[in-house]
Steps between C-alpha positions, in 0.01 A plus 500: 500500500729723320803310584780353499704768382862445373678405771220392736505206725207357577398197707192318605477175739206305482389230765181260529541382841400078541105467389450907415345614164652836361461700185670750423478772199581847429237787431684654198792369269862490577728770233837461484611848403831633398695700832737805531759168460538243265567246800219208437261455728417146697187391632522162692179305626511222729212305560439261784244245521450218813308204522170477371553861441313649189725814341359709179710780340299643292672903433395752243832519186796566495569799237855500360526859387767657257821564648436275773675202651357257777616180604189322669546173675264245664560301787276256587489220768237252522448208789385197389094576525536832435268658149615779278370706236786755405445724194733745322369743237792716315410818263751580302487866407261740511240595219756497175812491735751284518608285863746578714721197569293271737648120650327282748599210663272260640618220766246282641557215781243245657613325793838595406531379143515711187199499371556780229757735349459745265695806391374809211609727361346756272648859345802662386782382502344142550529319116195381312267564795196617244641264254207258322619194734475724786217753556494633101243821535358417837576685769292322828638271621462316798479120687280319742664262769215273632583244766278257696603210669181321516417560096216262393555594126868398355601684169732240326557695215479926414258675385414745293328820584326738270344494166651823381805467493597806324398671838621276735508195604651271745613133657400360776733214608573252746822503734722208608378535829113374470339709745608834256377628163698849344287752249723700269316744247546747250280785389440844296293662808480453895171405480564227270813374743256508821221314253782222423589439843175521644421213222780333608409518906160378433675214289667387816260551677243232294236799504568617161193706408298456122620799445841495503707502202557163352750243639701255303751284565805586387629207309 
């Protein structure tokens, strides 16, 4: 969708009612776009999921455009037996364009305990952001939040994802809280980011295909 626009407010709420399965997606990518004010725009999503409830967000990006702002937070709340797969894909800048200025805040709960928070930022005026300890030339970027409760595989350690890393790569790691493993990757195109995470789903998963680009731990 061609939004938000500066000074936008926009606001989804999400529920997986007790024992539902829901996926949700968008058909086209979300562009944050410069208004007729320089007011920033906000888009908050909260997602909901009950017991034994199974919740995938799975959107198109999020393009950070020049002269845009957006602040983007996630809110998610989990019961105790509820699954998630949650995954965030950022753009920043169009072909040979620079971002906007793009934060997101993520805040997930199960059963009422933090489970996971995370804040970015990315763009002018924001310091170092395509720094070489940061995201250097890449400009996809993106995470993968993947929570089961009844996970048969535990991931003691990260891993490594990717076997060229001068177009991407990621790390696929474990959380405190067993039942949850978090993707974060970097990359040159968005077909390389969706390739990364998709690696990394499959990971968690324990289906990782032949064909996917080599794993390693990363120790």
């Amino acid at each position: 969708m061609s939004a938000p626009l500066g000074g936008d407010r926009l606001a989804l709420d999400i529920t997986a009612g007790t024992r539902a399965r829901l996926d949700v997606t968008t058909s086209a990518a979300t562009i944050a776009l410069r208004g007729s004010t320089t007011d920033p725009a906000t888009y908050d999503v909260r997602l909901t999921a009950g017991e034994d409830a199974s919740l995938n967000w799975l959107p198109q990006p999020l393009i950070s455009t020049r002269g845009s702002t957006l602040h983007q937070t996630y809110t998610v709340e989990l019961a105790s037996t509820a699954r998630l797969v949650l995954r965030e894909e950022q753009l920043l800048g169009r072909t040979a364009e620079p971002p906007g200025h793009l934060t997101t805040r993520l805040t997930v709960r199960r059963a009422g305990r933090l489970l996971l928070a995370q804040h970015t930022a990315y763009g002018s005026p924001v310091p170092a952001w395509d720094g070489p300890a940061v995201l250097g030339h890449h400009r996809s970027c993106g995470q993968l939040l993947f929570v089961r409760p009844d996970m048969k595989v535990l991931l003691r350690e990260p891993v490594h994802i990717g076997d060229a890393p001068a177009t991407g790569s990621a790390v696929l790691a474990p959380l405190a809280d067993s039942s949850a493993l978090l993707a974060t990757a970097v990359a040159s195109t968005p077909a390389r980011l969706r390739d990364l995470l998709d690696t990394a789903l499959a990971h968690a998963e324990g289906t990782d295909s032949p064909a996917a680009p080599r794993i390693w731990s990363a120790r």
